[in-house]
C-alpha positions, 0 to 999 in steps of 0.5 A: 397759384400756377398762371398757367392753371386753366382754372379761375384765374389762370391764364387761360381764363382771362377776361374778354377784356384782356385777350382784346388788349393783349392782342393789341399789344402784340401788334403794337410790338410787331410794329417795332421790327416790321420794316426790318426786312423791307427797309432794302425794299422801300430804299429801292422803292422810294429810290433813297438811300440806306441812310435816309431809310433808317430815319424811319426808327429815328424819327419812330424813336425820337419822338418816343422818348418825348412821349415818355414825359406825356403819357403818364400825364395824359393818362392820369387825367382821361384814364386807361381805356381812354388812352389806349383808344388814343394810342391805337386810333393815331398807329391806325391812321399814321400806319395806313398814311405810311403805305401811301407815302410818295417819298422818304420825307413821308414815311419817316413822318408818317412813323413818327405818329406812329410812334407817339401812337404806339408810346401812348398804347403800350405805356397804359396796356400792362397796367390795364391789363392788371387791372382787368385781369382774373385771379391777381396779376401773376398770369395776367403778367404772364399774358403781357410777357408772351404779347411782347415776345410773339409781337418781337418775333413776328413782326419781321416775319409779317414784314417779309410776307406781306413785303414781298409782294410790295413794301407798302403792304406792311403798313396797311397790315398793321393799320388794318390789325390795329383798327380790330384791336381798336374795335375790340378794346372799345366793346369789351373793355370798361373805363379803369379807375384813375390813378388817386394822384396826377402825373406832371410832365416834369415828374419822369424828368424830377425822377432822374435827380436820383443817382441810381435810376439816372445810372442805369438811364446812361448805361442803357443809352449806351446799350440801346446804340449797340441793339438798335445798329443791329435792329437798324442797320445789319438788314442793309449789311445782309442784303437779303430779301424780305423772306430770308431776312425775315426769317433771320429776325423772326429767330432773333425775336425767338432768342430775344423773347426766350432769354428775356422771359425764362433765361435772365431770371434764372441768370440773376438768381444764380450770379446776381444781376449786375454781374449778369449785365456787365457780363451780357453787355461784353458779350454782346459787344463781342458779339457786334464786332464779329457781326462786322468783321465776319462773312455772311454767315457769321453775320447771320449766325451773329445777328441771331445770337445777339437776340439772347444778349438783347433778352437779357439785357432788357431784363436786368436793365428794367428791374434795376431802372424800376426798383433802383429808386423810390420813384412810382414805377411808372414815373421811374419808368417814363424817365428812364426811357426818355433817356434812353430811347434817344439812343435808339433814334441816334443809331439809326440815323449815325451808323449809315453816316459812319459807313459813308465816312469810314467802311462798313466794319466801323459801325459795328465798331462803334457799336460793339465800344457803346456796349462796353461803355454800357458795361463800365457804367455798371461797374462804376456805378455799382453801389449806386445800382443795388437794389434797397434790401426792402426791394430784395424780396416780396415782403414775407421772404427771406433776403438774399445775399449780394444784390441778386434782386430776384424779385421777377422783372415779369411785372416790369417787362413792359417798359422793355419797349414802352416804358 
């Protein structure tokens, strides 16, 4: 069937139920790159420094990865919609409590709620949207993917619309936003039926004793240093104002979402996935230590071109993390992402230390090394890595050769960002 046939169950006949949930989850991911374009903004605003304005990915990250070991528990006892509702309610009030703050010391509190707001939304939205949606789950996966990439991309361009005018105004955007996903979740989405077994705390972290997933665990913290001292740190190297930098991100989002969606699948059926990761993390680390040593315009031109690698990487990093074991997936993915999601939080918070304490150039350094360490954990651990054969195909086709898991990472795109 063509997701994209207008008929019973494609994609442009979902039910209410899922639109109310896919809009959400766009604003849910716009979330992540918003404050790109205003961190100068509020740095100036809030008279801090470059170093402490970056504690509001860190501080957004960290307690991310924490949330990873709490929301397949707090879902599989209150339930899809539930959690959703929870998830959205606490990105309502600490969004908005975020426009208000007074200091550098709020605000990265204030994001810090948002971020246990937002893993608990996006962790449940894809599997609530399955489960509502028309005609099987393949446009449904279809409409999660798209939600992902517009949310990506547009979040740095209503940061720079909306920031231009003030820094705090972002912040009662995306509040205000998210109380009409709120509004439309709680009437048109029904109660989804409760997993048959409960998930334990302690079940992400049990899942990580499997050398395959814990593999692709430390290879992606590696990864995740080098993609967030891009996402955090270039928009004080840049020094533009909102709209401009806005405008760099938004067509970083567009390559992130293009070569995520369309061109990685394509990349693994030919060469295979792991071939395709080693390759794609090189590049990007190439690409950072350009960024770092370049003039302006090569580091735009670089920051944007780090968007295609991001895509891919994310792609290949997810499929492998999710089928590489036995675990359930959303347990598989809860642990993966409790690991690496502390990597987000790090860079952050390390790359305006190591300028203080070197030059500009250094971060990027570093960050282009973490790529290649990410890249030698994949050969290394190759063996380890290979999907099983069962999981080479859909049941009914034909294996292929080598370890090119073709199955579509689509279903599993979520955890890109969520988990």
């Amino acid at each position: 069937m063509d997701p994209f046939d207008a008929g019973a169950g494609g994609l442009l006949r979902q039910p209410k139920a899922v639109w109310a949930t896919a809009g959400a989850s766009v604003v849910a991911f716009m979330g992540i790159g918003l404050v790109d374009p205003i961190l100068p903004s509020i740095a100036q605003g809030l008279d801090a420094t470059a170093g402490q304005v970056s504690l509001l990915f860190t501080s957004y990250f960290l307690i991310t990865a924490f949330a990873m070991l709490l929301t397949g528990f707090v879902s599989s006892r209150i339930g899809g919609r539930k959690t959703l509702l929870l998830g959205l309610a606490f990105v309502v009030v600490f969004a908005g409590l975020a426009g208000t703050s007074g200091s550098v010391a709020e605000l990265v509190g204030f994001r810090a709620g948002w971020g246990l707001g937002n893993a608990l939304f996006v962790s449940t939205a894809l599997a609530v949207i399955v489960g509502a949606a028309a005609g099987g789950s393949a446009a449904a996966i279809l409409l999660y993917e798209s939600a992902l990439g517009l949310g990506m991309a547009c979040g740095p361009l209503l940061g720079a619309l909306l920031g231009n005018a003030s820094w705090r105004y972002p912040f009662f955007g995306t509040a205000f936003l998210m109380a009409v996903g709120f509004l439309c979740i709680t009437v048109f989405l029904k109660e989804q039926p409760k997993p048959a077994r409960r998930t334990s705390l302690l079940d992400p972290v049990k899942a990580l004793g499997h050398g395959g997933l814990a593999s692709a665990a430390v290879s992606a913290f590696f990864y995740n240093y080098t993609f967030f001292t891009v996402l955090a740190f270039t928009p004080f190297v840049l020094d533009m104002t909102p709209y401009r930098s806005g405008a760099v991100f938004f067509a970083w989002g567009v390559l992130l979402a293009v070569f995520s969606v369309l061109v990685a699948p394509r990349m693994q059926a030919r060469f295979g996935s792991l071939k395709v990761l080693g390759g794609s993390l090189v590049l990007l680390g190439a690409d950072v230590l350009v960024l770092g040593y370049g003039d302006h315009t090569t580091a735009v031109v670089c920051t944007v071109l780090s968007g295609a690698f991001i895509g891919v990487n994310n792609t290949v990093y997810t499929e492998l993390a999710l089928g590489v074991s036995d675990a359930p997936r959303p347990v598989a993915s809860a642990g993966y992402n409790f690991v690496r999601w502390f990597a987000a939080a790090a860079a952050p918070f390390f790359a305006p230390k190591i300028e203080e304490w070197s030059n500009v150039h250094i971060p990027f350094v570093v960050a282009a090394v973490t790529a290649v360490v990410g890249a030698v954990v994949v050969f290394v651990r190759r063996d380890a890595l290979r999907l099983p054969h069962s999981r080479l195909r859909p049941s009914g086709g034909t294996p292929m050769a080598e370890e090119p898991e073709t199955r579509h990472a689509s279903e599993d795109s979520v955890a890109v960002f969520a988990g």
